[in-house]
LUMFISE-504525 format. One record per residue (C-alpha): x, y, z; residue number from 1. Coordinates in nm, 4 decimals, decimal comma, always signed. Example, Ala and Ser with C-alpha at 12.3 -4.5 7.8 and 13.67 -1.06 7.14 Angstrom:
@X +1,2300 Y -0,4500 Z +0,7800 num 1
@X +1,3670 Y -0,1060 Z +0,7140 num 2
//
This chain:
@X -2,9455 Y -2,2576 Z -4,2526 num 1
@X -3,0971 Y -1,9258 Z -4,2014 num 2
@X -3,3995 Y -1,7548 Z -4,3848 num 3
@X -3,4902 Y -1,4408 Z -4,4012 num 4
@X -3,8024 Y -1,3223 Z -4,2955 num 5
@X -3,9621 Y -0,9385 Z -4,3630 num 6
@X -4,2141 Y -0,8159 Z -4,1334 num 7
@X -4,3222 Y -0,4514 Z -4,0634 num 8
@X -4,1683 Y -0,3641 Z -3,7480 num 9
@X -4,3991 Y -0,0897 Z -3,6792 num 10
@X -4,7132 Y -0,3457 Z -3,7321 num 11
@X -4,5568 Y -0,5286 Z -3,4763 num 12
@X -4,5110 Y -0,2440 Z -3,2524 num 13
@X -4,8259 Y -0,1584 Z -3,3078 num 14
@X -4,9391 Y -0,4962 Z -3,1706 num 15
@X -4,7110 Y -0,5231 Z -2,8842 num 16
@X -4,8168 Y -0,1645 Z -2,7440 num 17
@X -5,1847 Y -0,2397 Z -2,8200 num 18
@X -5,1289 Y -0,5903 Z -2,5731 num 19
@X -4,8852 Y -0,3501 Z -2,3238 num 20
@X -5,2182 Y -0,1160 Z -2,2846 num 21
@X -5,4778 Y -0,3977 Z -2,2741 num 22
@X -5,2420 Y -0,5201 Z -1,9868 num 23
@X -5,3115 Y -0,2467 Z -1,8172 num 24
@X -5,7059 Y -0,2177 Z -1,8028 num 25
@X -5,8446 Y -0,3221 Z -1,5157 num 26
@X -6,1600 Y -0,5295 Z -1,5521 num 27
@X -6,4737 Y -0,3375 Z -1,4664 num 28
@X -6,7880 Y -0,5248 Z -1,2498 num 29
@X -6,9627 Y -0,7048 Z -1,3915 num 30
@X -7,3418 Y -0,5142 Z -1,3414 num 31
@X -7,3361 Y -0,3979 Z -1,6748 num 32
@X -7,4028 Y -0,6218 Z -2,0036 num 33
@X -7,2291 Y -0,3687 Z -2,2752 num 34
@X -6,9576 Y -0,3028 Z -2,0501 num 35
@X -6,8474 Y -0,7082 Z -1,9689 num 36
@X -6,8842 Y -0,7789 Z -2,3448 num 37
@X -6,6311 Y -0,5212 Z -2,4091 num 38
@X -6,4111 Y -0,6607 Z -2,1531 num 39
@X -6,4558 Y -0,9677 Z -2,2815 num 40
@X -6,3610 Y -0,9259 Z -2,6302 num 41
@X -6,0594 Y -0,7514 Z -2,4937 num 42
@X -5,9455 Y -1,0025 Z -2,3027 num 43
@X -5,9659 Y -1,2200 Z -2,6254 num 44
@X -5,7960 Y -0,9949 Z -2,7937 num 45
@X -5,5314 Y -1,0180 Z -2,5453 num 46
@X -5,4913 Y -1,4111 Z -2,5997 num 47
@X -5,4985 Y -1,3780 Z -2,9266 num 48
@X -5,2019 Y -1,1326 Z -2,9355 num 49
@X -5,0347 Y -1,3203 Z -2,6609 num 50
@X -5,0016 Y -1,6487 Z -2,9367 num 51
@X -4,8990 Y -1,4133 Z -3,1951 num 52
@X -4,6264 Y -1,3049 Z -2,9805 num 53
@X -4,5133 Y -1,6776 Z -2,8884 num 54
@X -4,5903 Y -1,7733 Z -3,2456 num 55
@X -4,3593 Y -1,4710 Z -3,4031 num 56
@X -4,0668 Y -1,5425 Z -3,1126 num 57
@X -4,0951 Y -1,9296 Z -3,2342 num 58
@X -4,0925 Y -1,8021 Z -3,6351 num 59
@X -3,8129 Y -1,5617 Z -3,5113 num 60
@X -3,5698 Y -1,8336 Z -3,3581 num 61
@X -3,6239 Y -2,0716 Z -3,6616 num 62
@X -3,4489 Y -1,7961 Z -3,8918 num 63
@X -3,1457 Y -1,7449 Z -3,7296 num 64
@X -2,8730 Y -2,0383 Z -3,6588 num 65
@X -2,6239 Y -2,0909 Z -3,3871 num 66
@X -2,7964 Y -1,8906 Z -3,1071 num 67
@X -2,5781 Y -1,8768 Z -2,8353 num 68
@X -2,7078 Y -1,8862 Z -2,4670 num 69
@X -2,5935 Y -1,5671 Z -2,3993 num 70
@X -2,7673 Y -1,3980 Z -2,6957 num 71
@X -3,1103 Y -1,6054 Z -2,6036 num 72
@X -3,1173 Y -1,4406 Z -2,2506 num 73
@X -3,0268 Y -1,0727 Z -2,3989 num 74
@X -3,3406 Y -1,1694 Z -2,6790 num 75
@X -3,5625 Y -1,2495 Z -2,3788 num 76
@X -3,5149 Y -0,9297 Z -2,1647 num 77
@X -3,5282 Y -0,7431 Z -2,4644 num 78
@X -3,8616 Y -0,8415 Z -2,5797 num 79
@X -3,9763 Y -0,8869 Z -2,1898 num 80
@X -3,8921 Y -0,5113 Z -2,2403 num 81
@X -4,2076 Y -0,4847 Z -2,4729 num 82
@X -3,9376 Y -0,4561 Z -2,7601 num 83
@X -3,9661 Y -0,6790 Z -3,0927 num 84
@X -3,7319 Y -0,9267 Z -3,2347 num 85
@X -3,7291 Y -0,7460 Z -3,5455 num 86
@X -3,5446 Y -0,4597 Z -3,4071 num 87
@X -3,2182 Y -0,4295 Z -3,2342 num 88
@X -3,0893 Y -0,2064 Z -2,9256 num 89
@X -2,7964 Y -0,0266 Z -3,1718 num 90
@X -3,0231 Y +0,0906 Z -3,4078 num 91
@X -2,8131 Y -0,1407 Z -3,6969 num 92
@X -2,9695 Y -0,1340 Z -4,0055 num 93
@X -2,9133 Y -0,3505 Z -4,2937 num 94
@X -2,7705 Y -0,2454 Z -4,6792 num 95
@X -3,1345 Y -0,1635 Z -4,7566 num 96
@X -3,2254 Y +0,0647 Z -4,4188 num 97
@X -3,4295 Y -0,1371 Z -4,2934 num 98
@X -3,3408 Y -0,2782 Z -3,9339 num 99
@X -3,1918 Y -0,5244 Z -3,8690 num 100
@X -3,3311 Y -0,7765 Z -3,6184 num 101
@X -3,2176 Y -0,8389 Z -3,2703 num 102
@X -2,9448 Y -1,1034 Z -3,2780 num 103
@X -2,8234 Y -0,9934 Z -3,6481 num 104
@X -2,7828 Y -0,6350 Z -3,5603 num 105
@X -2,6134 Y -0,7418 Z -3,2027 num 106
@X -2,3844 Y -0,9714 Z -3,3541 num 107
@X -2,2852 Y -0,6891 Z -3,6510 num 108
@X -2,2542 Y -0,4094 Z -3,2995 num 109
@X -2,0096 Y -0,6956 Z -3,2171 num 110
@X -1,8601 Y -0,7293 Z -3,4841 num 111
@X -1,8132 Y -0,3191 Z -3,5669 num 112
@X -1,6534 Y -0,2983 Z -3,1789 num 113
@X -1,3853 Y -0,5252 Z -3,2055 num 114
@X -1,2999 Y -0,4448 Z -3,5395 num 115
@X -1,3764 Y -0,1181 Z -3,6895 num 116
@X -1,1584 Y -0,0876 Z -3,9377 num 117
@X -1,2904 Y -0,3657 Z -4,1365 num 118
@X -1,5862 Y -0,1366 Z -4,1778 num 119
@X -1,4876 Y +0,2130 Z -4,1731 num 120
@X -1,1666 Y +0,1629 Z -4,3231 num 121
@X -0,8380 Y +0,2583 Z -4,1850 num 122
@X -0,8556 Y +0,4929 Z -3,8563 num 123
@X -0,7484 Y +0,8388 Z -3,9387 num 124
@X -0,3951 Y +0,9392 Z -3,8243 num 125
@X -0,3257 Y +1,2200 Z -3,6554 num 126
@X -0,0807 Y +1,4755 Z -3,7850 num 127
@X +0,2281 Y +1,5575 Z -3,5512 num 128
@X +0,0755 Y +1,8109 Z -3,3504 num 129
@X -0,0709 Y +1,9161 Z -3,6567 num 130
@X +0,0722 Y +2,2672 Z -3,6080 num 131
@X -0,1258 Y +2,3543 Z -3,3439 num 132
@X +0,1865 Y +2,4812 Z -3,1403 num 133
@X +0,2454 Y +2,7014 Z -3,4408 num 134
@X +0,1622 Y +3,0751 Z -3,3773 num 135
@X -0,1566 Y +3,1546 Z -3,5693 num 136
@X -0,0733 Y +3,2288 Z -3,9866 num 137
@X -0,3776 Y +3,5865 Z -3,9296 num 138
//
């Protein structure tokens, strides 16, 4: 069974850059009080987004079904890529415009690139030359 589940991609964007730039602080010496408190309560800020990452991948999995193997190692390397679940590499978007998430909006990509037609319609036809070979009418 699969649930849906809304969450503001650009809060978690927001989130995942602010953990991508806390990554890349380096810790200062400790000689100064003021400055190792700040690093401290940084680097617990850090955990703390670290479980909320784990925690949203885990909430993530549990609302889509039949995950295939393939499409849990292209989730992985896409969020190892600092990207979120609840956005997708083709940009899909659902009936509302809001994106779609990662293995929903890869499996509709899929979907749209073997068969097009069953969502643009029929493929335009080209006209015999379309009297291109004609000499121009001006």
């Amino acid at each position: 069974m699969s649930a849906n589940v809304t969450v503001s991609s650009y809060l978690l964007e927001d989130i995942f850059r602010l953990l991508d730039y806390l990554g890349e602080l380096e810790p200062h010496k400790s000689g100064y009080a003021p400055r190792l408190s700040y690093d401290n309560a940084f680097r617990d800020l850090q955990l703390k987004i670290q479980k909320l990452q784990r925690k949203t991948f885990s909430a993530y999995l549990l609302t889509v079904d039949n995950i295939t193997e393939s499409e849990m190692l292209d989730l992985h390397e896409w969020v190892a890529f600092g990207n979120s679940v609840y956005d997708n590499p083709c940009s899909m978007s659902d009936k509302f415009g809001r994106p779609m998430d990662f293995i929903n909006g890869c499996r509709m990509a899929f979907e749209m690139a073997t068969d097009p037609s069953g969502f643009f319609g029929e493929e335009p036809h080209s006209v015999d030359g379309g009297g291109l070979d004609d000499e121009l009418p001006f």
